[in-house]
N, C-alpha and C positions, 0 to 999 in steps of 0.2 A: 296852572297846576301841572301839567303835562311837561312844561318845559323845566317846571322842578325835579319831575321823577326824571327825565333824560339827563339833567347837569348829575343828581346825587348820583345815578347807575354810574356813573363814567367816572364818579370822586373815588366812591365805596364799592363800587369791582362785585357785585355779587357772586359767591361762589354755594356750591352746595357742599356739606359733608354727611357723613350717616354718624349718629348717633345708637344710642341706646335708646331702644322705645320704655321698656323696662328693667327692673333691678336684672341683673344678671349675672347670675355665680360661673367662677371658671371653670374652667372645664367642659361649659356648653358647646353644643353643637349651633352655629349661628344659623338661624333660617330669618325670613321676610318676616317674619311678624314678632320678634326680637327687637328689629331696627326699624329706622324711621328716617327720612333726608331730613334737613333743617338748613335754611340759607341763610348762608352769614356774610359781613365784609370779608375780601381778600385779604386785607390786610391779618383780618384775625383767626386766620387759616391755620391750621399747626401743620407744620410740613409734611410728616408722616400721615393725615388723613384721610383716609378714606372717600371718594367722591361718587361710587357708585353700589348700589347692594349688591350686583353681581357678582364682585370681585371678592363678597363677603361668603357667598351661600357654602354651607360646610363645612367652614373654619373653625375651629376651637381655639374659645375667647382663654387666654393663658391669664389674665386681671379680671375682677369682678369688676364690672364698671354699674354705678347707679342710672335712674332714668335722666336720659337728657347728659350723659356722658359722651363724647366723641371717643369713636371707634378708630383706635391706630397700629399702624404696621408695625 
């Protein structure tokens, strides 16, 4: 089992991005309890991503994004 999850990590790259915890209209102020990390494949990364909240806190979201939307530059 163990030697499963080491071959898959090393196929599917896991990466983390932030998301949307909930609905949110624009023109928000983004704070921690807005967002939420969610780890996906590398592969399925959108390049603009976001990978950490810190780089989020204070930002005004210019798209309404739904929950469970990825947050991008």
């Amino acid at each position: 089992g163990v030697m499963v999850i080491v071959l898959l990590n090393g196929y599917i790259r896991p990466t983390t991005i932030i998301v949307a915890k909930v609905a949110i209209p624009p023109g928000v102020q983004l704070t921690a309890d807005l967002l939420e990390p969610r780890t996906i494949p590398m592969q399925a990364r959108p390049q603009d991503a976001f990978e950490r909240m810190e780089d989020l806190q204070g930002k005004i979201l210019a798209v309404g994004r739904a929950p469970g939307d990825v947050i991008l530059a």
